[in-house]
C-alpha positions as CSV (number, residue, x, y, z in Angstrom):
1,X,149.0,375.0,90.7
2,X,148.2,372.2,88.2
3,X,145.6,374.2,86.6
4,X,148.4,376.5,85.3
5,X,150.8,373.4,84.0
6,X,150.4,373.8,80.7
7,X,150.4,377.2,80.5
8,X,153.5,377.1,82.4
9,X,154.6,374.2,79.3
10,X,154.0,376.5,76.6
11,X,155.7,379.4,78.0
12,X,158.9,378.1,78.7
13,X,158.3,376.2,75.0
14,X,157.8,380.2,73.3
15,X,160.6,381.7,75.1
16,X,163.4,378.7,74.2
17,X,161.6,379.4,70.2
18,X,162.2,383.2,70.7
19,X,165.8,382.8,71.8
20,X,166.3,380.7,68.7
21,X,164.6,383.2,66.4
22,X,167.3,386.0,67.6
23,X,170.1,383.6,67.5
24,X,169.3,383.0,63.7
25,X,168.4,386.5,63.1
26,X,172.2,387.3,64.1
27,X,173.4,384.6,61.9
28,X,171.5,386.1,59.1
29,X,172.5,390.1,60.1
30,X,176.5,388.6,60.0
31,X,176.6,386.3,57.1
32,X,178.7,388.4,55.1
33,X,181.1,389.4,58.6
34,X,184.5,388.9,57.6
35,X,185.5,391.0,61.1
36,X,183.8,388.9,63.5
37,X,186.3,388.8,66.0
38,X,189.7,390.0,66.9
39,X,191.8,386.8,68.1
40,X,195.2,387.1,68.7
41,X,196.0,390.3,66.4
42,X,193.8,388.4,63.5
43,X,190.2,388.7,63.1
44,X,188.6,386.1,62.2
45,X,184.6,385.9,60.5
46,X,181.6,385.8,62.2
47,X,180.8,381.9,63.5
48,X,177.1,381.0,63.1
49,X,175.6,380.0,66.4
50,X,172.9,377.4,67.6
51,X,170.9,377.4,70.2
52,X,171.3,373.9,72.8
53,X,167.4,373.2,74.5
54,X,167.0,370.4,77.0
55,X,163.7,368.9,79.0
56,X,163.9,370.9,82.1
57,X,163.7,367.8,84.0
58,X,166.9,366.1,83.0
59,X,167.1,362.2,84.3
60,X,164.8,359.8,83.4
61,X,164.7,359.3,87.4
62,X,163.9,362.7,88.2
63,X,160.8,362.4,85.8
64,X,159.6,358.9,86.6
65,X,159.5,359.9,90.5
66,X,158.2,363.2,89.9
67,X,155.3,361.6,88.2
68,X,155.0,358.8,91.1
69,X,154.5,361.8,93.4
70,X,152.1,363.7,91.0
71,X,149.7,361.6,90.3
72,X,150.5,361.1,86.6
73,X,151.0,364.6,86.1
74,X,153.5,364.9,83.5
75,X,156.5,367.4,83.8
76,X,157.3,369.0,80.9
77,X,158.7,372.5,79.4
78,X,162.2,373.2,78.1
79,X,164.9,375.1,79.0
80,X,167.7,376.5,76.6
81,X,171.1,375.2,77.9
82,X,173.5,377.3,75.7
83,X,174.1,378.4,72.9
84,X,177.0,377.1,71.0
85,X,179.2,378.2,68.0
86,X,179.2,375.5,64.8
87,X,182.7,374.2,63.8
88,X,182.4,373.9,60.3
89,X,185.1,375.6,58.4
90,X,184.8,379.0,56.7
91,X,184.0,379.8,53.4
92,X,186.8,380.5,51.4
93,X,186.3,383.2,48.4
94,X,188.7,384.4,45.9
95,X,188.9,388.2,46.1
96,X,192.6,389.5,45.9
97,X,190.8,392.8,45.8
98,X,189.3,392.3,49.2
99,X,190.7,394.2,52.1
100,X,190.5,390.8,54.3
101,X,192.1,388.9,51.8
102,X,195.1,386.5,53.2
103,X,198.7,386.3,50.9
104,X,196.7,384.2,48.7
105,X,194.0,386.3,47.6
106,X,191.4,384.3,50.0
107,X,188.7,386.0,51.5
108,X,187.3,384.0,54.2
109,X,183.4,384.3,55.1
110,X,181.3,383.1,58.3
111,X,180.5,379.7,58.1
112,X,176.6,380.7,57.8
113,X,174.4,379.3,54.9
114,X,171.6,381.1,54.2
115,X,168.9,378.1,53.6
116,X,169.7,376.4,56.5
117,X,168.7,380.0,58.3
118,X,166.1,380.1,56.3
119,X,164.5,376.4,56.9
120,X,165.8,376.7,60.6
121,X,163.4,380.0,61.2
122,X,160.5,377.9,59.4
123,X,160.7,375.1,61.8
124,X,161.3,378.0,64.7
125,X,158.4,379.9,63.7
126,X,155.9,376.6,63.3
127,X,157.1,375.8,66.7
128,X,156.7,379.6,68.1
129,X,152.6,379.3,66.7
130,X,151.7,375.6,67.8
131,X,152.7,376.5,71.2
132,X,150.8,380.3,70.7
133,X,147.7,377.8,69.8
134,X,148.3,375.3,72.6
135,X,148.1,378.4,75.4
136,X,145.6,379.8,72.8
137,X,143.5,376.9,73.5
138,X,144.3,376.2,77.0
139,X,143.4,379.7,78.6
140,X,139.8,379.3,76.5
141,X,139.3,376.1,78.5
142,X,140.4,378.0,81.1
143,X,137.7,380.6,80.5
144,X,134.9,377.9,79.9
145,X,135.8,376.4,83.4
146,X,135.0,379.6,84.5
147,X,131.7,380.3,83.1
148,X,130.7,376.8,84.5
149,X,131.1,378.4,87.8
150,X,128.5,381.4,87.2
C-alpha cells in the first residue's frame, strides 16, 4: 500500500544501520585479536569487516519503469549486500615477549583502527536517528490523517 512506502523506506534504512552498528561493534570487541583465525596450521588476527548496502532496486531501468508504472512513486529503501573483510595489511608490533610473536619478534594485530570505528559508528548512529525521525514523523502524519476522518 502506498500509504505504508515510507515507512517501509525507513525500515529497511534502520535495519541495514543496525547491521552496520554490530559489524563495527565486532571490529571494536577484536581489535587487539591476534587469534582470529586458524588458516592452514597458522592463525592469523582478526580482519576488520565492512558492511556492502545497495538501493534495493538495482538498474537504473528497473527504477525508471517502476516509476512509469507508479505514478511517480519513487522506489526506494536499501538492502545490505554483504559484508566484506578489508585487505589492508596487519599491524606489525615488536613484542619478542609475545606468545604470537613470528622468528622476528613481530606481533601482528587486526588491521582495525580505532577512530575509523569510532567516526564510522558516528555516521552509523546519525543515520540510525534521521531515519528513527523520518518514521517518527511519518506515522504522526499518519495519525493526523486519521483524526481527519473522525
Amino acid at each position: 500500500m502506498a500509504m505504508f512506502h515510507s515507512l517501509n523506506i525507513s525500515s529497511s534504512a534502520l535495519t541495514a544501520q543496525r547491521l552496520r552498528m554490530d559489524v563495527i561493534s565486532s571490529n571494536m570487541a577484536n581489535v587487539d585479536t591476534t587469534r582470529g583465525k586458524l588458516v592452514n596450521g597458522q592463525w592469523e588476527p582478526y580482519k576488520r569487516k565492512m558492511v556492502v548496502m545497495q538501493p534495493q532496486e538495482t538498474s537504473f531501468a528497473s527504477i525508471l519503469d517502476k516509476t512509469v508504472k507508479s505514478n511517480g512513486k519513487m522506489p526506494g529503501g536499501v538492502k545490505v549486500t554483504r559484508i566484506i573483510e578489508d585487505q589492508t595489511p596487519y599491524r606489525a608490533i615488536f613484542d619478542p615477549d609475545h606468545p604470537d610473536a613470528d622468528e622476528n619478534g613481530y606481533v601482528y594485530y587486526p588491521n582495525v583502527d580505532p577512530l575509523r570505528e569510532m567516526a564510522d559508528l558516528i555516521s552509523t548512529t546519525r543515520s540510525y536517528e534521521a531515519n528513527v525521525t523520518v518514521l517518527n514523523a511519518t506515522k504522526g502524519m499518519l495519525m493526523k490523517a486519521l483524526e481527519i476522518g473522525k
